[in-house]
C-alpha positions as CSV (number, residue, x, y, z in Angstrom):
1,X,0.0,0.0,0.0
2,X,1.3,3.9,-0.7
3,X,-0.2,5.8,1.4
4,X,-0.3,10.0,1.3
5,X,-0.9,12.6,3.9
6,X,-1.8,15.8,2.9
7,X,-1.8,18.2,5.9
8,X,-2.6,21.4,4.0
9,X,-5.2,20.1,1.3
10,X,-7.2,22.0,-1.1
11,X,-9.4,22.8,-4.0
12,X,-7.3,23.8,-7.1
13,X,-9.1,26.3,-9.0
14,X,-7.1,26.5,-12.8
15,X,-8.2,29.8,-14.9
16,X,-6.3,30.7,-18.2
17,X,-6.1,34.1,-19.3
18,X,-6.0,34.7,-23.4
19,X,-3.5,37.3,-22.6
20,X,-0.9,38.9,-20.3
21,X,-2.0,39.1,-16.5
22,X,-1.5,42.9,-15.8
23,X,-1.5,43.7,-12.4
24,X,-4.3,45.8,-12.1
25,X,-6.0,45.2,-15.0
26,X,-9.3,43.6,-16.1
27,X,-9.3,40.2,-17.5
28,X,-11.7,37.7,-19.0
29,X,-10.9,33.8,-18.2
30,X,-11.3,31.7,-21.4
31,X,-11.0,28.3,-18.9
32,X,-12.2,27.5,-15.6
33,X,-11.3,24.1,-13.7
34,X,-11.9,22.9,-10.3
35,X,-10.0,19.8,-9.0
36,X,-8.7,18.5,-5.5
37,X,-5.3,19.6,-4.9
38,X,-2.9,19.1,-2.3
39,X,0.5,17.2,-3.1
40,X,-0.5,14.2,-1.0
41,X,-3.4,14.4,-3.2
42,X,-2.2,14.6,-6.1
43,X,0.5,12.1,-5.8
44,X,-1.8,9.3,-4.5
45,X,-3.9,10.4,-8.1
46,X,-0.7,9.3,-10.0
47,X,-0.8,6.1,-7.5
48,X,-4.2,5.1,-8.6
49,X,-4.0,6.1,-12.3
50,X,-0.8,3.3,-12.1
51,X,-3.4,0.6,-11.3
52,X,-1.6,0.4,-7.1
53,X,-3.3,0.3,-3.6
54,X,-3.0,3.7,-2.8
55,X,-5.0,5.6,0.4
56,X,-4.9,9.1,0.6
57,X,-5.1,10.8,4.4
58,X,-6.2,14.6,4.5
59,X,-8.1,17.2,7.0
60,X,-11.5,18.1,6.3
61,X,-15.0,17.8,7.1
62,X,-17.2,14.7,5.4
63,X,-19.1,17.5,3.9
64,X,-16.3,19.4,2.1
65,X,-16.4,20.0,-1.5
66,X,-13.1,18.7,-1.7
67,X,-14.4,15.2,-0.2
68,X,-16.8,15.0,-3.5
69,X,-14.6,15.8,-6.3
70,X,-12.4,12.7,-4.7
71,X,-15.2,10.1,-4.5
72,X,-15.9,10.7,-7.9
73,X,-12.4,9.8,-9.0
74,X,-13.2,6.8,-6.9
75,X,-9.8,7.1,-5.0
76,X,-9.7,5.6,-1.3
77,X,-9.2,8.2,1.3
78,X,-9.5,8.7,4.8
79,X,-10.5,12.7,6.2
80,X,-9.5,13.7,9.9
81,X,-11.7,15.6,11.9
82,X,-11.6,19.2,11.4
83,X,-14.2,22.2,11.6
84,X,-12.4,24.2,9.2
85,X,-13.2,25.0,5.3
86,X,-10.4,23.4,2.7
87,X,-8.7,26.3,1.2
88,X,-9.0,27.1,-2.5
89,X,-5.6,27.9,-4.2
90,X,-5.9,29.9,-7.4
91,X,-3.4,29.2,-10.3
92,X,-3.5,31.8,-13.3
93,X,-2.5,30.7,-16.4
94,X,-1.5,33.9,-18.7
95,X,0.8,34.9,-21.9
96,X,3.3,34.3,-23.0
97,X,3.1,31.1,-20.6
98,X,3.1,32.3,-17.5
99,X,2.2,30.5,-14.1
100,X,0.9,32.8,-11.2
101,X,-0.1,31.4,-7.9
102,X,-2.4,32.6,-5.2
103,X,-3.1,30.3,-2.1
104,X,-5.3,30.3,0.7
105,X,-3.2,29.6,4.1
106,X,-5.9,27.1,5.6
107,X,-8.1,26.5,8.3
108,X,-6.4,26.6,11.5
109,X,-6.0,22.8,13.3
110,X,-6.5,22.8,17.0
111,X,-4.2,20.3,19.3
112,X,-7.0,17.8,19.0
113,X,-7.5,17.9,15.4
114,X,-3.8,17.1,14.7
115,X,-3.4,14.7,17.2
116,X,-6.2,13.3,15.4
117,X,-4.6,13.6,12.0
118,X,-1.3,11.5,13.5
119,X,-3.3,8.9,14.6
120,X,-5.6,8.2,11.5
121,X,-2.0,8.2,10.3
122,X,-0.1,6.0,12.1
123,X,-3.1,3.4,12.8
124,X,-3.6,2.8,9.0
125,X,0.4,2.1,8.1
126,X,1.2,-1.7,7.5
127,X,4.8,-3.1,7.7
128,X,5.8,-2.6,4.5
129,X,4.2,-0.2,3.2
130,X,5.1,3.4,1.5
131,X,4.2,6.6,3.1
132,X,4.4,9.9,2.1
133,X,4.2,13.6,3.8
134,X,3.7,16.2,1.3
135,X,3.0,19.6,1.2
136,X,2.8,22.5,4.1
137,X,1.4,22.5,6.8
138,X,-2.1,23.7,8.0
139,X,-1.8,26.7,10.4
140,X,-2.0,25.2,13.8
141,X,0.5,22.3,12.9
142,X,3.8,22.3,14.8
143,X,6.9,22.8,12.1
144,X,8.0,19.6,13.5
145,X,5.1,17.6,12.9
146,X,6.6,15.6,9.8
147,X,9.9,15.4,12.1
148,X,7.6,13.4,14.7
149,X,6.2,11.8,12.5
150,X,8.9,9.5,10.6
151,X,9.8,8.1,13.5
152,X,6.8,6.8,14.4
153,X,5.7,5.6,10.7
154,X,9.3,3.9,10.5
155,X,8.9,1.8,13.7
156,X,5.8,0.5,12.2
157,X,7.8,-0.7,9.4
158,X,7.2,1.9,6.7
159,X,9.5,3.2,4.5
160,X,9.1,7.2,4.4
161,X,8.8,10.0,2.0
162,X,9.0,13.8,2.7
163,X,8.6,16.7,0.5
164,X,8.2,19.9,1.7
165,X,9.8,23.3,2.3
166,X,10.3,26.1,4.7
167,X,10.2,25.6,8.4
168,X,8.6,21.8,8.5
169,X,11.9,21.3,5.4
170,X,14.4,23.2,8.6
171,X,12.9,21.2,10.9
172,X,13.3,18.0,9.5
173,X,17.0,18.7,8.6
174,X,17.6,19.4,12.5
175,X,15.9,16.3,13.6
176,X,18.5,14.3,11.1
177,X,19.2,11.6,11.9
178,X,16.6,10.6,14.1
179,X,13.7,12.1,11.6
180,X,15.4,11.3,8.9
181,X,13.3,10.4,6.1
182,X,14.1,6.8,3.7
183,X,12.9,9.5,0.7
184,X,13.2,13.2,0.2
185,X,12.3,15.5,-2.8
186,X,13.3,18.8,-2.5
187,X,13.6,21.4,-5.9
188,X,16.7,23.4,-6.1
189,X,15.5,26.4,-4.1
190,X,14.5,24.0,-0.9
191,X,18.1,22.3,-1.7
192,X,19.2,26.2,-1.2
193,X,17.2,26.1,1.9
194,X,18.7,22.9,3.4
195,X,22.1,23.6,2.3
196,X,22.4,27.1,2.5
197,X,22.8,27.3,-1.2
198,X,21.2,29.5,-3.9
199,X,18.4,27.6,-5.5
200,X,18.6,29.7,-8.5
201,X,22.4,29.5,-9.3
202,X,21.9,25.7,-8.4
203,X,18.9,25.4,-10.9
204,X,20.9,27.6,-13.7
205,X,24.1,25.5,-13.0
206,X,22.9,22.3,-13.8
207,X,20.7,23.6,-16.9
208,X,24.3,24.4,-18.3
209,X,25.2,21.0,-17.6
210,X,27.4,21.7,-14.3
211,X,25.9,19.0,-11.7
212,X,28.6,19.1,-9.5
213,X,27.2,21.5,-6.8
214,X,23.3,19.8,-6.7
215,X,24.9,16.8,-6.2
216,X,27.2,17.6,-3.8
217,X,24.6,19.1,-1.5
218,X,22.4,16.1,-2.1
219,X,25.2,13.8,-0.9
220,X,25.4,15.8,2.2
221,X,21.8,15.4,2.8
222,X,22.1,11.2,1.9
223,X,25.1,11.7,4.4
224,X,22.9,13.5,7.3
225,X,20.8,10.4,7.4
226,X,18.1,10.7,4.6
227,X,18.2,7.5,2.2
228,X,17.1,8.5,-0.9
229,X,17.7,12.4,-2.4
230,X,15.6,13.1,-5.2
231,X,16.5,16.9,-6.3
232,X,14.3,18.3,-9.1
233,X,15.4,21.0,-11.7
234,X,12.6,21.5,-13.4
235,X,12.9,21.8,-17.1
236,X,16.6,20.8,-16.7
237,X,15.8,17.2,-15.3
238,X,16.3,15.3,-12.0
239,X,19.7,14.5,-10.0
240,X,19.0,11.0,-7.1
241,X,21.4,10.2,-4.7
242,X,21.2,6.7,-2.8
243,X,23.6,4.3,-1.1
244,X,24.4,3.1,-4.7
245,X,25.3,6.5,-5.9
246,X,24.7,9.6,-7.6
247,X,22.6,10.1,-11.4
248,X,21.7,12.6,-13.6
249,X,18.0,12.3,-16.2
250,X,17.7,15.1,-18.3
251,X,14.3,15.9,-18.6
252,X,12.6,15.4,-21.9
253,X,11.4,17.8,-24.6
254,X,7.7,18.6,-24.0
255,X,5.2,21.7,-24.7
256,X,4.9,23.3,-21.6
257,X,0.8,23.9,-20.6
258,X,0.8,23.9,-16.6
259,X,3.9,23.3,-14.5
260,X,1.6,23.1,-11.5
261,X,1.7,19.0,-10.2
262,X,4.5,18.1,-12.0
263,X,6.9,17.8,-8.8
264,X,3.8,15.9,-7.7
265,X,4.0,14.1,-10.6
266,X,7.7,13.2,-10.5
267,X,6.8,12.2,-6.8
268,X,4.4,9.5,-7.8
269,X,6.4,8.2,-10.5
270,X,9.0,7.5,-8.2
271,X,6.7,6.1,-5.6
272,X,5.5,3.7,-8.4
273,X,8.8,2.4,-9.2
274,X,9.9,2.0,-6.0
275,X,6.9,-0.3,-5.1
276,X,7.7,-2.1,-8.0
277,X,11.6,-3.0,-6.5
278,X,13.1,-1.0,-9.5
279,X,16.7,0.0,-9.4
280,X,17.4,3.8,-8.8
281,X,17.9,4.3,-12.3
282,X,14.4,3.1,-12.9
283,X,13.2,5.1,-10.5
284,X,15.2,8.1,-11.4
285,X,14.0,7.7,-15.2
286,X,10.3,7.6,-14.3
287,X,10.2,10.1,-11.8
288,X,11.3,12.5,-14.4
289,X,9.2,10.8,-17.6
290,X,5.8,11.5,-15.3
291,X,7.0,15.0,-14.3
292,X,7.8,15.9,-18.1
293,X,4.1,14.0,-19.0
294,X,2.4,16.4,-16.5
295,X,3.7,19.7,-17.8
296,X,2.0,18.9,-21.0
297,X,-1.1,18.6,-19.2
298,X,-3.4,21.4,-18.3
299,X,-4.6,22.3,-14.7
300,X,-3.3,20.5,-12.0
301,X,-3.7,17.3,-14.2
302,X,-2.1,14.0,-13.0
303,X,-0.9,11.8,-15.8
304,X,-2.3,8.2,-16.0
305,X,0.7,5.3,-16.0
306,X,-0.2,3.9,-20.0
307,X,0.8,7.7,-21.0
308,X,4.3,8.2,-19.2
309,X,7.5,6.3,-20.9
310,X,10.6,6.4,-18.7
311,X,12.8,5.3,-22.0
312,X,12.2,9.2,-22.7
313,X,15.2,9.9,-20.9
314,X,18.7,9.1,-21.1
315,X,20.1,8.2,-16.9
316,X,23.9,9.0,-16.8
317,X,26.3,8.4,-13.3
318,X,27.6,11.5,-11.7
C-alpha cells in the first residue's frame, strides 16, 4: 500500500487568461477548472492512475467540497476531523506562458485535530508499506510535525517519503538523523534552503550542464541520514542520490501547458517504481518521464501510468 498525507489540502481552481496578467488590470478567463489539490493528493492520483493500492489521508469535514470531487475519481481516502473549510488555491494561467499562484493559508488545526490527523496516520500504516508527507502545513500544525512523524511511521515498518519546504523542510533537517526520512524530494530552491545554497544558481548550473554542486549538497543530505535524495530542476531534469550512488536524467522535450503538479507528478512516478523493486535508475528515469508528462497537461492534471514512458530519458552516473 502507498499511502499519502496531505496536511494542508485544497481545491485547485485552474483559470487561463488569453492574454498577459496585468496587475491591475481587467481580465476575462477563457478556462475555468476545479480539482482536488494538495500534493499528498495529487500524488496518491498518480498512485491510482498506475493501477496500485494507494489511500490518501487529508483534513477536512465529510461534507467538504473537496471530499466529492475525490469520491468521484473513486480514490480511497481517509479525512480527519476538522471544523475548518479546505482552502482554495488559485493558479492563473497567462501569456506568454506564464504561471501565477495565489493560495489560501488554511483552516487553522487545533491540538486535538492534529493529534487526530497523527493517529488516522499512524493506525492505518502496515509493515511494509510506502508513506508519504507532502506539502505544508495547516496553520496550527507544529513545524516539526513531519519530524515526529517518521519516527513513528518507520517503527511501524514503513518506509518514508517527505517533501516539503520552509520551516517543516528546517525542521526535518535538524531532527536528522533521528527524523530522517528513507525519501526526500526537494527542488533546487529548498536544496538552497537545506544547504544554505542558492536555488537559482543551483537550478541555472545544472541547466548548463554543471551538476557538481546539486549533487554535492544532495550527498550531504544522503550523508545527514536521509536515504534516498531526489532533487528536481525542473525543465533541466532530476539529480537522485542513494547508497548506490549519484545520477543525472535530463528531462525530456515537452510543450509546456501547466507546471503546477509536475513535482507531484515526479513524486508519484518515483513512488510507483519504488513499489515495483526497480533500481534507482528506474526510478530516477520515471520520476522525471511522469514529471515531463504532467507539464503537457493542463490544470493540475495528473498523468495516467499507460501515458508516461521512462525510455524518454537518457540516466547518466555523476
Amino acid at each position: 500500500m502507498i499511502i499519502t498525507l496531505t496536511a494542508n489540502p485544497s481545491l485547485d481552481r485552474t483559470v487561463t487568461l488569453p492574454s498577459e496578467l496585468v496587475p491591475g488590470g481587467v481580465h476575462r478567463i477563457a478556462t475555468d477548472i476545479t480539482g482536488p489539490g494538495g500534493k499528498g493528493i495529487n500524488v496518491a492520483l498518480g498512485v491510482l492512475r498506475a493501477g496500485l493500492d494507494v489511500l490518501a489521508i487529508f483534513p477536512a469535514s465529510p461534507a467538504d467540497p473537496l471530499v466529492g470531487l475525490i469520491d468521484a475519481l473513486s480514490l480511497p481516502h481517509r479525512e480527519t476531523p476538522t471544523s475548518g473549510r479546505v482552502r482554495t488555491n488559485l493558479t492563473v494561467l497567462s501569456e506568454p506562458g506564464v504561471t501565477t499562484k495565489i493560495n489560501e493559508p488554511g483552516a487553522t488545526l487545533d491540538a486535538g485535530e492534529v493529534e487526530a490527523m497523527a493517529d488516522v496516520l499512524v493506525s492505518a500504516v502496515s509493515e511494509g508499506d510506502i508513506v508519504m508527507l507532502s506539502g505544508s502545513l495547516a496553520p496550527g500544525i507544529p513545524a516539526d510535525e513531519y519530524a515526529r512523524l517518521v519516527p513513528l511511521l518507520r517503527a511501524r515498518g514503513a518506509w518514508v517519503g517527505v517533501d516539503t519546504s520552509d520551516d517543516p523542510l528546517l525542521a526535518l533537517a535538524a531532527a536528522a538523523p533521528q527524523g530522517a526520512p528513507d525519501f526526500l524530494k526537494p527542488n533546487a530552491e529548498e536544496l538552497g534552503q537545506l544547504t544554505g545554497g542558492d536555488g537559482v544558481q543551483l537550478e541555472a548550473a545544472a541547466r548548463a550542464g554543471d551538476l557538481t554542486a546539486v549533487r554535492d549538497a544532495a550527498r550531504d543530505l544522503h550523508d545527514s541520514g536521509v536515504g534516498d535524495v531526489l532533487v528536481t530542476l525542473g525543465g533541466a531534469g532530476a539529480v537522485l542520490v542513494t547508497d548506490e550512488g549519484a545520477w543525472f536524467a535530463p528531462s525530456p522535450d515537452a510543450p509546456v501547458v501547466s507546471t503546477v503538479g509536475a513535482g507531484d507528478s515526479a513524486v508519484a512516478g518515483y513512488l510507483i517504481a519504488k513499489s515495483q523493486d526497480a533500481s534507482p535508475q528506474e526510478r530516477l528515469a520515471l520520476a522525471v518521464a511522469y514529471g515531463a508528462v504532467a507539464v503537457s497537461l493542463p490544470g493540475t492534471t495528473i498523468p495516467a501510468r499507460a501515458d508516461v514512458h521512462e525510455d524518454a530519458s537518457t540516466v547518466t552516473e555523476i
